[in-house]
Backbone as a ProteinNet text record, in pm:
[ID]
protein_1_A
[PRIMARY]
XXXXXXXXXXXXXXXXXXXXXXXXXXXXXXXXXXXXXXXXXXXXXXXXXXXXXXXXXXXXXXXXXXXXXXXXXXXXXXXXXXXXXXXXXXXXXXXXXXXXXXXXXXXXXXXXXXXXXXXXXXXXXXXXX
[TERTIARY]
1669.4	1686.6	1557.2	1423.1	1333.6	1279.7	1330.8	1272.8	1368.3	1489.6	1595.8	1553.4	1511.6	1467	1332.5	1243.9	1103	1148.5	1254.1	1293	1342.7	1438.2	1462.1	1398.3	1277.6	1195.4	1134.3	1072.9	980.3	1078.9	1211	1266.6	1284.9	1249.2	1270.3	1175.9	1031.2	925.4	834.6	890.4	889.3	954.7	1049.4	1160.2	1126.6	1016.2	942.9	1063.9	1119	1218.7	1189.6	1153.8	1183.3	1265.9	1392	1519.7	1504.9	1516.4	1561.2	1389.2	1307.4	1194.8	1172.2	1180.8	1198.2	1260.2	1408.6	1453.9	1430.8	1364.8	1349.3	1207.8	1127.9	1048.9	993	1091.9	1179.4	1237.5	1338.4	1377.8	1252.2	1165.4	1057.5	939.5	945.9	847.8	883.6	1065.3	1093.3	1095.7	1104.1	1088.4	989.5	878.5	800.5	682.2	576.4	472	412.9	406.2	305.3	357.6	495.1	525	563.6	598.6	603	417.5	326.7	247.4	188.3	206.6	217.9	316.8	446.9	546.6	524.7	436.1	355.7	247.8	169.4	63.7	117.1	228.4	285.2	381.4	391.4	498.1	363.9	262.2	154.5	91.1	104.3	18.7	120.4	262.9	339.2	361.8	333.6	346.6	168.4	121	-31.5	-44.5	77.3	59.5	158.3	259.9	361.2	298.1	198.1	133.6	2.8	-21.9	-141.7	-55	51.4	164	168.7	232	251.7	170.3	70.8	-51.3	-75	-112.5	-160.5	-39.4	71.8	196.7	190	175.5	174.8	75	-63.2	-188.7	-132.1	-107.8	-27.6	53.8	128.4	264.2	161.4	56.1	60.8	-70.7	-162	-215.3	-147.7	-2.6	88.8	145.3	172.2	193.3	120.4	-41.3	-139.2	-175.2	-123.5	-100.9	-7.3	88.3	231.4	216.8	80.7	101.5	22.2	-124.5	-192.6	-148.7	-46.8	2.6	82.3	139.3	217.3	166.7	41.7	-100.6	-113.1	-176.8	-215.9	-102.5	17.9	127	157	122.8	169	21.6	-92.6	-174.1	-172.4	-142.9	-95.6	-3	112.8	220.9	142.1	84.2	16.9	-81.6	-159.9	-252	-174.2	-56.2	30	74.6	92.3	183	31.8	-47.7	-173.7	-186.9	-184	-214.7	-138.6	17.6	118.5	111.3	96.9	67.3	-42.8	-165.8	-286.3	-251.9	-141.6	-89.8	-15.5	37.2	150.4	104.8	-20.6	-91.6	-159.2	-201.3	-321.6	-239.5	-83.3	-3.5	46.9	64.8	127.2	-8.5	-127.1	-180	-261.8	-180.6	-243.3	-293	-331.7	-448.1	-407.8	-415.9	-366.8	-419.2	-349.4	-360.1	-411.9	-377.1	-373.3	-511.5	-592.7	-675.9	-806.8	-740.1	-868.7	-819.3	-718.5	-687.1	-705	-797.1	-873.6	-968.5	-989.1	-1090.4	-1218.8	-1313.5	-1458.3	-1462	-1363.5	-1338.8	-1364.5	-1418.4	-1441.8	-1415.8	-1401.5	-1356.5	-1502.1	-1511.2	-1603.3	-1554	-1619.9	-1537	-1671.2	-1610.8	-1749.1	-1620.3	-1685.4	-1654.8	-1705.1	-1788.2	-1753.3	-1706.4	-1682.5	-1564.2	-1431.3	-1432.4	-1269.4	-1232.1	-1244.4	-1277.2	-1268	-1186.8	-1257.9	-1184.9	-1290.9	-1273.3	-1319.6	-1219.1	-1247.2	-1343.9	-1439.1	-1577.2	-1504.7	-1486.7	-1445.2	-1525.9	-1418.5	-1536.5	-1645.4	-1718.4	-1859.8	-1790.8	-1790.4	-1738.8	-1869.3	-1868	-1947.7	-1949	-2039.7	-2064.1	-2062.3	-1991.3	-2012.3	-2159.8	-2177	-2307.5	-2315.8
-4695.5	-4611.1	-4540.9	-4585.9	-4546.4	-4390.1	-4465	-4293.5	-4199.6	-4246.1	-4112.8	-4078	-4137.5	-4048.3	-3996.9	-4043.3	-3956.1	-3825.8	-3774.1	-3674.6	-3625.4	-3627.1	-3543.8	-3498.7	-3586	-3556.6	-3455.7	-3453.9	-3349.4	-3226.9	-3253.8	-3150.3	-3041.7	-3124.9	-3050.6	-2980.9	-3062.2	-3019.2	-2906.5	-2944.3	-2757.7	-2688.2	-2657.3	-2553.4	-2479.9	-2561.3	-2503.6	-2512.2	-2600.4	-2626.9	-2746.5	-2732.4	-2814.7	-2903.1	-2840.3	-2877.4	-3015.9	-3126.8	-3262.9	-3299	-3285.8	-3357	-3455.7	-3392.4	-3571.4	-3623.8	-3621.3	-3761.1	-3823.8	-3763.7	-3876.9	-3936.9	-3833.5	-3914.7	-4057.6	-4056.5	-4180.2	-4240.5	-4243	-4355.4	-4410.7	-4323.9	-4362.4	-4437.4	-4451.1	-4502.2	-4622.8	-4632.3	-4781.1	-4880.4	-4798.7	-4870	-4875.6	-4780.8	-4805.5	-4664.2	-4716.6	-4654.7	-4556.8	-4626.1	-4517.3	-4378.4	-4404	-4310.7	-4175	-4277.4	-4188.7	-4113.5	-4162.7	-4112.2	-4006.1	-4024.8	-3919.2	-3782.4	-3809.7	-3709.2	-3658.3	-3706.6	-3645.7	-3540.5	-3562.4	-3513	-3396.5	-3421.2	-3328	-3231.9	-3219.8	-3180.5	-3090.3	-3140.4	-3091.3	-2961.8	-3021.6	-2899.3	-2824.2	-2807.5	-2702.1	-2606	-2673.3	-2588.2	-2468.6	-2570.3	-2462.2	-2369.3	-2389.4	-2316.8	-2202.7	-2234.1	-2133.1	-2030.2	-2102.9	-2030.6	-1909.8	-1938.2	-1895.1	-1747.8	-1786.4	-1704.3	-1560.3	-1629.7	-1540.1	-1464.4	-1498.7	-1460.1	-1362.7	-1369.5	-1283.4	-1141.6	-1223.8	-1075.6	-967.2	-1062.2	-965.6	-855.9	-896.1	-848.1	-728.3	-774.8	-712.8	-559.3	-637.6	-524	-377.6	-441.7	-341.1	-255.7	-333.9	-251.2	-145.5	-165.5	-97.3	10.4	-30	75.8	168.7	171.2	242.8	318	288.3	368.1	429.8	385.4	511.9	628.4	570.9	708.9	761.2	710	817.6	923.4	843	908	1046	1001.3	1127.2	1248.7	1205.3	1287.9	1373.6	1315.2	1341.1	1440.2	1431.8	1500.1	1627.1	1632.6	1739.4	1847.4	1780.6	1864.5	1931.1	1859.3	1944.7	1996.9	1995.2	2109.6	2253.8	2221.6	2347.9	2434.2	2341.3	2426.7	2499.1	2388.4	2490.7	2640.8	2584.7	2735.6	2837.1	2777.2	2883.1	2961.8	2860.2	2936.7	2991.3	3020.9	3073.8	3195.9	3197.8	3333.4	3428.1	3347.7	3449.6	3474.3	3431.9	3449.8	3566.3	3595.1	3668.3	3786.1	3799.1	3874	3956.1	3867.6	3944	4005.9	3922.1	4036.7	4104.3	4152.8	4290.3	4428.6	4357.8	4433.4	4463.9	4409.9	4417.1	4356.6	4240.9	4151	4079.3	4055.7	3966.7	3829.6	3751.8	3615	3539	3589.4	3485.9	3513.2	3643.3	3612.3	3532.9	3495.2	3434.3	3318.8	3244.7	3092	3037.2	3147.5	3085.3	2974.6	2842	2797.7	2845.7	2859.5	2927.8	3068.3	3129.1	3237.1	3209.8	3313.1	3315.2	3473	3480.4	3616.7	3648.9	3781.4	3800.8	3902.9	3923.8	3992.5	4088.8	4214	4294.5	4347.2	4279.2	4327.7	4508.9	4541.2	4666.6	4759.4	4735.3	4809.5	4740.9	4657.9	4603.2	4560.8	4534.2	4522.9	4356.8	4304.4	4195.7	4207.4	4184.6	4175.6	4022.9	4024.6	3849.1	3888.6	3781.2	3743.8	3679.8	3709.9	3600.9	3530	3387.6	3269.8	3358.4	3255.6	3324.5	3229.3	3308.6	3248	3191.5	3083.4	2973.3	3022	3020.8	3078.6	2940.7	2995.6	2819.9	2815.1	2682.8	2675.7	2683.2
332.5	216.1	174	202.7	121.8	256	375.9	436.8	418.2	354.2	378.1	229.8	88.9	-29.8	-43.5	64.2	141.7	191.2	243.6	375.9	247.2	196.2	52.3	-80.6	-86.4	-186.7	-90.8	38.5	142.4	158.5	136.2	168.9	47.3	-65	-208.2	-271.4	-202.6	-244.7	-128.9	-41.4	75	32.7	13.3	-80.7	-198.9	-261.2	-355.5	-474.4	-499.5	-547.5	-663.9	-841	-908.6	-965.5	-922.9	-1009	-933.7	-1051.9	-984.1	-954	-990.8	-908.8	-1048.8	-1184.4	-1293	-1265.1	-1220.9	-1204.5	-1068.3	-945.7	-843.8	-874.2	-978.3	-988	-1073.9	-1168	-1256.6	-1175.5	-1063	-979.4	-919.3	-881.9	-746.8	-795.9	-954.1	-1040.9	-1042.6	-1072.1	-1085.7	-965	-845.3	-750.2	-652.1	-626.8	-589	-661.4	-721.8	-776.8	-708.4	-613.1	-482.9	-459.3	-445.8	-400.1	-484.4	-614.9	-757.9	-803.6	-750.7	-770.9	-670.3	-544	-420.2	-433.3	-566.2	-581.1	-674.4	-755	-887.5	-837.7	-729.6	-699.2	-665	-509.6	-466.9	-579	-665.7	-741.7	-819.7	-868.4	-948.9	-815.6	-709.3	-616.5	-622.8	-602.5	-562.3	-675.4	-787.7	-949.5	-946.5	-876	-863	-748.5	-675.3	-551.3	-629.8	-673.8	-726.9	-838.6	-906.3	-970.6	-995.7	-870.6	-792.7	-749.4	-635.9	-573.3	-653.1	-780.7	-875.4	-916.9	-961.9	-1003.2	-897.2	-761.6	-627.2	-616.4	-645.3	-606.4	-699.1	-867.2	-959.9	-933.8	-892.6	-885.6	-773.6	-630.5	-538.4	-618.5	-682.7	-741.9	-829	-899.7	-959.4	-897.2	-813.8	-695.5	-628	-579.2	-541.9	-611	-751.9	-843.1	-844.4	-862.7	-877	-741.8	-614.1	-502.7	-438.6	-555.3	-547.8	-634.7	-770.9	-862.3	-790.2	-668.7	-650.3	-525	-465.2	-346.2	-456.2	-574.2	-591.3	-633.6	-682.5	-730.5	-616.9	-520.8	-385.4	-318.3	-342.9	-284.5	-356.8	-515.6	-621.9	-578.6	-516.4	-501.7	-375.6	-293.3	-143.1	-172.1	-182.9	-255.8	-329.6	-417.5	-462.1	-377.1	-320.9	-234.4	-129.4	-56.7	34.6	3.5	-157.4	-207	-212.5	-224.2	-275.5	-139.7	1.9	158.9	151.7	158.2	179.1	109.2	2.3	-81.2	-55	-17.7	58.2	155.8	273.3	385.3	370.2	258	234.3	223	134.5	57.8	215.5	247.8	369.2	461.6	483.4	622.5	590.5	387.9	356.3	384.9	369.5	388.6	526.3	610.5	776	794.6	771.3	832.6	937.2	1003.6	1138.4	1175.8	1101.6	1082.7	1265.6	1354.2	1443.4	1491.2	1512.8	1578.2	1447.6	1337.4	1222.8	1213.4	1298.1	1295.8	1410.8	1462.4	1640.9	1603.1	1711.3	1690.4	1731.6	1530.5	1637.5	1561.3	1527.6	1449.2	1290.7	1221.7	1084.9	1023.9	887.4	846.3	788.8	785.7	725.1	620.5	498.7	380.1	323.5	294.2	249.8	114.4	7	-133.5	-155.7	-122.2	-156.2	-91.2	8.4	96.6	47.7	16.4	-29	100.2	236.3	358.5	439.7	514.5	555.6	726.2	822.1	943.2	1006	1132.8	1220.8	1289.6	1295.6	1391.9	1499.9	1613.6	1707	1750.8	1816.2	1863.6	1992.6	1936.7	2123	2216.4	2320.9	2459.8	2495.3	2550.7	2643.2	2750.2	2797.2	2952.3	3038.7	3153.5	3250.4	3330	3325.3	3344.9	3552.3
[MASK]
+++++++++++++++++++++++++++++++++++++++++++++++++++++++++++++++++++++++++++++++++++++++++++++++++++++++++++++++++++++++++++++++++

């Protein structure tokens, strides 16, 4: 009898499971001390382990929170800047500009404000050695 209410107290107290641990530990007192004091211990660590748990997820959860608001931050601002390229995109091919050879790699625009004016620098070709 005493290893089959060992295997059930181990099985109750892995489970992380309080319900029922006062009263086996009132039977286990009246009949053997030791073991009521080994189910005390164990019963006291699993309340500090559960508590700890808690403590770490909460911490967890709202870490998480604070990297869902910044992802949405992060997302409301790429959204805008997209709309901002798209519109200078828009802007520059009503007025002729020819987007592909200034999205070469190596290429840069160059802009002369008082001409109102902006022409592509193309990349320098590498010569093979």
């Amino acid at each position: 009898m005493p290893e089959r209410a060992r295997d059930i107290v181990e099985l109750l107290v892995a489970a992380g499971g309080g319900a029922g641990i006062t009263g086996f530990w009132a039977w286990l007192n009246g009949r053997r001390p030791g073991q009521a004091a080994i189910l005390g211990a164990a019963a006291q660590l699993q309340e500090a382990l559960n508590k700890a748990a808690e403590n770490t997820v909460a911490g967890l959860r709202e870490e998480v929170d604070g990297l869902r608001q910044e992802i949405q931050r992060l997302e409301g601002e790429l959204r805008q800047e997209q709309q901002r390229s798209l519109s200078l995109e828009s802007i520059l091919r009503k007025n002729g500009y020819d987007l592909s050879d200034a999205t070469q790699p190596g290429a840069f625009t160059a802009i002369d404000p008082a001409a109102g004016t902006a022409s592509v620098v193309p990349p320098r070709r590498r010569r093979k050695p």
